[in-house]
N, C-alpha and C positions, 0 to 999 in steps of 0.2 A: 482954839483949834480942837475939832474932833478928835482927830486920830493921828500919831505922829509915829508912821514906820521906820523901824533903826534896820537896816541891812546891806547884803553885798550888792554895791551898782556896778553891775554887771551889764558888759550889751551884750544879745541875743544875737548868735548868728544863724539862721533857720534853713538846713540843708534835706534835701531829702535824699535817702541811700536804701539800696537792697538789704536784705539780712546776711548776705554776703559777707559786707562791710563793717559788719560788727563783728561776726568770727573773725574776719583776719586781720581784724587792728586787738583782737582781744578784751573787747569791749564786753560789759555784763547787759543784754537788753533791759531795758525801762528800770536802769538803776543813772545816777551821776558818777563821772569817774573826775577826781582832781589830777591835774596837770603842772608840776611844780618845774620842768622845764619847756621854757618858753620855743627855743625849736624844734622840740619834739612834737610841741601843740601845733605850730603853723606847719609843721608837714601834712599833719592828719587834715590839715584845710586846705590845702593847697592843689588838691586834685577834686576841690568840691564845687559844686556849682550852689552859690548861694542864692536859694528865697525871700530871701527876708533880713533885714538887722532890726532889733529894736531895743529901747530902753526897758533892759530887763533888770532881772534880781528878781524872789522869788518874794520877798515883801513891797518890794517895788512895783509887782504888777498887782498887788492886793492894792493895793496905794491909790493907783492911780485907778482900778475897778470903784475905790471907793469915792472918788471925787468925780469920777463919770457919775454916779448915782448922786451926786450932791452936794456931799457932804465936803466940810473944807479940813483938809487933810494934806500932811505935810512929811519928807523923808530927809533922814539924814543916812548918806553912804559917801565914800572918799572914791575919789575921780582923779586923775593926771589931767595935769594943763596940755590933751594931746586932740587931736579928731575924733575918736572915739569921747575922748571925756567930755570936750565941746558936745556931741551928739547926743550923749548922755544929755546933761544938761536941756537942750532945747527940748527933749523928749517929754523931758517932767513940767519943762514950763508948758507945752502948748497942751497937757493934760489940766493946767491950772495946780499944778501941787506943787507947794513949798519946797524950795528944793534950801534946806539950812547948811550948806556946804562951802565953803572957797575955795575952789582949785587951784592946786599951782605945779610947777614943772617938779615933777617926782621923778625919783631912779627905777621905780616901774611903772609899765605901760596901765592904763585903763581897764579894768578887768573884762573878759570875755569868757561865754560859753555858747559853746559849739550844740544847736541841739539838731541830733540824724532821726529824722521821721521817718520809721519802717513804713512798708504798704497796710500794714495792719495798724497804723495809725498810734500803736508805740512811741514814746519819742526814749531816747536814748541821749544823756548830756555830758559833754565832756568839757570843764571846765577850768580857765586858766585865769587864775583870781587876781592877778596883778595888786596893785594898790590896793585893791577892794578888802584883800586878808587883812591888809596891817591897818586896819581904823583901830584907834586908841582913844582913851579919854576924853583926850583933848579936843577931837573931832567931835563930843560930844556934847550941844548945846543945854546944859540944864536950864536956863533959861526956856526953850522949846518946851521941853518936856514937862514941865511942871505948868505949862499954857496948853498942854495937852490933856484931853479927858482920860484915853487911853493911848498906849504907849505899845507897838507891834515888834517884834523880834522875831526873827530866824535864826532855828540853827544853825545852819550853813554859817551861822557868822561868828560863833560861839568859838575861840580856841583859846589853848591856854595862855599868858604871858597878854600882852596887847588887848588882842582883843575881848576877851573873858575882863580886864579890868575896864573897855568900855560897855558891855555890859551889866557890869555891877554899879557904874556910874549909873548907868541910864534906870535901871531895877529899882535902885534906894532914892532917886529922885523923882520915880512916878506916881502918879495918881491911882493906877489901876495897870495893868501888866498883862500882855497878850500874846501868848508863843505859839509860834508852828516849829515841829520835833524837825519838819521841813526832809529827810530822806534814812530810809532803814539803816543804810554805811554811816548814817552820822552819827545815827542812835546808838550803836554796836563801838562807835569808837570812845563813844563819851558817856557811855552810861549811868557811870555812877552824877558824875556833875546833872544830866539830863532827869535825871530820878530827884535828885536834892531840889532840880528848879521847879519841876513840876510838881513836887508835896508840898515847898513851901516859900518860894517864891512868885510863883506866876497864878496870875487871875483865873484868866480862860488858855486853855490848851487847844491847838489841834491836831491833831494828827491823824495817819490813815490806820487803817488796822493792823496792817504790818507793824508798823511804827510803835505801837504802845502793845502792841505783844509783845514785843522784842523788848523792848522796855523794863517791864514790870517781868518779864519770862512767862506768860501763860501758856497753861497747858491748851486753854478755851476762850469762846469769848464771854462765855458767862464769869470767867477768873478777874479780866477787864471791868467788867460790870462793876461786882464787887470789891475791887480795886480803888475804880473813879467814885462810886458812894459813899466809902470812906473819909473821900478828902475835901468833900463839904467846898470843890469849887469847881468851875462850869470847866469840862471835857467832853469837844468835839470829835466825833471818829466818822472819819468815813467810810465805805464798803464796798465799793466797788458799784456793783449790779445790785449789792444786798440796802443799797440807799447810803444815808446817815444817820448819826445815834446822837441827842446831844445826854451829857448826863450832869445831875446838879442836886448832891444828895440822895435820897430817896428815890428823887424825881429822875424819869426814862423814858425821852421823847425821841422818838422813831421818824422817819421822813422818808417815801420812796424816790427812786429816782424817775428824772422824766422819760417814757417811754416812744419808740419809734424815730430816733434822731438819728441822722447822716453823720454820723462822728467819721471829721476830717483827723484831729491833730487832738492829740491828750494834753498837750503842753497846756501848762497854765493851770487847769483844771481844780485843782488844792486852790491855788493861789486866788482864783476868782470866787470859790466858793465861802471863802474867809472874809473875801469882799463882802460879799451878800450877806455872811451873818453878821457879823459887824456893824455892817447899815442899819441892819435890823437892831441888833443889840443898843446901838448910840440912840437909835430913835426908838426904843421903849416897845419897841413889839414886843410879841409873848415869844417863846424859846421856840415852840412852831414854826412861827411865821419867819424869823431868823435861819430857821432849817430849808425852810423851803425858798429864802430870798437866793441862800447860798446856793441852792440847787439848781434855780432859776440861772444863775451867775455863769455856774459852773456847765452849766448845758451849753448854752450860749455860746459859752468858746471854744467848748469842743469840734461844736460845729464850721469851725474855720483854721485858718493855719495861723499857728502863732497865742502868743499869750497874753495879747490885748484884745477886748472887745472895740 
């Protein structure tokens, strides 16, 4: 197998709301908020009119971008034997991606997140991780991963106790090692652990510019730079408007973004542009072409609602 994603399987619920709706539930715009009481989360839904559900997680939709483009590629995330975990489930099968999990009746429900798409095409997520937090070791197939060339992680999936020990399974049993920092609140809560994996445990990083500011604390992004040179392994940044940066030693390869698109919906965006490079990266293109698969990726689904092409 190419590529085998370890993350939270989460379904998408895709709402769209005023900016109203975010000041008065106290939401941060275009940040994630965790929801660790479960009727607290289904009020916030309850007055929403839903768009969309899908088989989400945020390496989940890398996953399945990367098997749309070819490649055979496979995820492990923990599910309840419930509707939503069943839904999960067919999501991944009719993508063609390995889904190495067995679900059975758990004491929590199936994970969800809520995402509220402003008019400015923001998305805003509020998410309620159910099962999807407590994957441990055991959930994780070394078997898989060691049949995998590279091995995908999220932060989002990263805590202490449980889950932090299946990802150290998953890390000392892989071939090659691939993280997204995945959102600035996660970076800010875990930083020192985030800093130890990105010096010396993980291959390729990505992250967006916020994210590895916050990070490392730069004053600048020339601080970044010299930062990722240092560490003598591949670090992805994206920028917004300002393109992406990949960087690999010495080496600083630049990529603009594509110009003149109807941007519906940001969701996704990171997640599919990880796809692209990825693709690139497994099949041997230059750090370029990679840059620019991502960007290709990541265009794509801005241009629609939702975080699958």
């Amino acid at each position: 197998m190419k590529i085998l994603g370890i993350g939270n399987a989460i379904v998408d619920v895709i709402c769209k709301v005023d900016d109203n709706f975010i000041t008065e539930n106290n939401l941060t715009k275009s940040t994630m908020k965790l929801f660790f009481d479960e009727n607290e989360f289904k009020n916030l839904l309850k007055n929403l009119k839903i768009e969309k559900t899908v088989s989400g997680g945020s390496v989940a939709n890398s996953i399945v971008g990367i098997s749309q483009l070819g490649d055979k590629a496979g995820f492990i995330g923990k599910i309840s034997d419930d509707e939503f975990g069943s839904n999960y489930e067919e999501g991944l099968n009719k993508e063609k991606v390995e889904f190495f999990y067995s679900k059975k009746k758990e004491m929590l429900p199936t994970g969800t997140c809520l995402i509220l798409v402003t008019p400015d095409s923001e998305r805003t997520m509020c998410t309620f991780l159910g099962i999807a937090g407590k994957i441990n070791e055991k959930d994780v197939s070394v078997d898989a991963i060691k049949k995998s060339e590279i091995i995908f992680l999220e932060g989002y999936l990263w805590d202490e106790g449980e889950p932090k020990q299946a990802f150290d399974k998953a890390i000392n049993n892989a071939n090659k090692v691939a993280m997204s920092l995945s959102d600035l609140f996660c970076v800010d809560r875990h930083k020192p652990n985030f800093l130890n994996l990105v010096k010396n445990k993980i291959d390729i990083t990505f992250a967006n510019e916020q994210e590895i500011t916050s990070l490392i604390e730069a004053k600048n992004f020339d601080d970044v730079i010299n930062f990722s040179k240092q560490l003598n392994k591949l670090i992805i940044i994206t920028r917004g408007e300002k393109g992406a940066v990949a960087i690999n030693g010495d080496e600083v390869i630049e990529n603009d973004i594509q110009k003149n698109l109807k941007i519906v919906d940001l969701t996704g965006a990171g997640d599919l542009f990880a796809a692209g490079f990825l693709h690139g990266y497994i099949n041997k293109l230059s750090t370029k072409e990679c840059l620019e698969k991502g960007t290709e990726m990541s265009s794509k689904v801005i241009q629609q609602i939702g975080a699958r092409i």
